[in-house]
C-alpha positions, 0 to 999 in steps of 0.5 A: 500500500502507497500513500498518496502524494499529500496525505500528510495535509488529509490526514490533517483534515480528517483529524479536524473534521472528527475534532468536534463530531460526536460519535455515531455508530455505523455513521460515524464510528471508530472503524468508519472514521479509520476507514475513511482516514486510510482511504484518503490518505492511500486510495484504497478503500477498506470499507467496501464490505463494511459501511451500511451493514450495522446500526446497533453494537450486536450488528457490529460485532456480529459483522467483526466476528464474521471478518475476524473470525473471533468473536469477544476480547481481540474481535476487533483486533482480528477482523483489522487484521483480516481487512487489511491482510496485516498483522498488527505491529506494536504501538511505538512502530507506529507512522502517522496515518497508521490506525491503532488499538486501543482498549478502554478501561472496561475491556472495549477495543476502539480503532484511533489514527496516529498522530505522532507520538500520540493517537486519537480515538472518537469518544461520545463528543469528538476525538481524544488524543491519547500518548502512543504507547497507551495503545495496545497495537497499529497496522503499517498502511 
């Protein structure tokens, strides 16, 4: 996968655009936010099998049991994997523009974009910037 001449300024946009954008599962959600961040910085769009096929968390779970092939802790971890055909690198590996893992305090795997030496995940009103190495994983895009 190549990244495409000026992402460093979509990567910028994306950012910005979830800054204040409350959370909104299966319209504007973690995974959806991550999707269309790597579709904009490479050209390829992950989101294909993805976009429009839940609105609720059981929908969503089922659809990353069915991509993953795991179901419960690490689900989300392997249906990432299974979309982009990549095993997951440690969180300091990560590049900007690279997406990330993070697990909440109550177990909950989110998806968040590198930023640097932080990362930003979507909470209930807009992102939050969290230190590298508070996430659990990253995949090279």
């Amino acid at each position: 996968m190549t990244r495409l001449l000026g992402w460093e300024d979509r990567l910028v946009d994306a950012v910005e655009a979830a800054r204040r954008r409350p959370y909104a599962l299966g319209r504007h959600d973690c995974a959806l936010w991550v999707i269309d961040a790597v579709r904009s910085l490479t050209g390829e769009d992950f989101g294909v099998g993805i976009r429009g096929k839940y609105k609720s968390k059981p929908a969503a779970l089922r659809l990353m049991r069915q991509l993953g092939g795991r179901e419960g802790p690490g689900a989300l971890r392997a249906a990432v994997s299974a979309v982009l055909q990549r095993e997951p690198l440690p969180p300091l590996r990560a590049m900007r523009g690279d997406p990330l893992l993070w697990i909440d305090p109550t177990g909950e795997e989110h998806l968040g974009l590198c930023l640097g030496a932080q990362g930003a995940v979507l909470g209930d009103t807009g992102l939050i910037f969290l230190p590298l190495d508070d996430f659990s994983c990253a995949w090279s895009v």
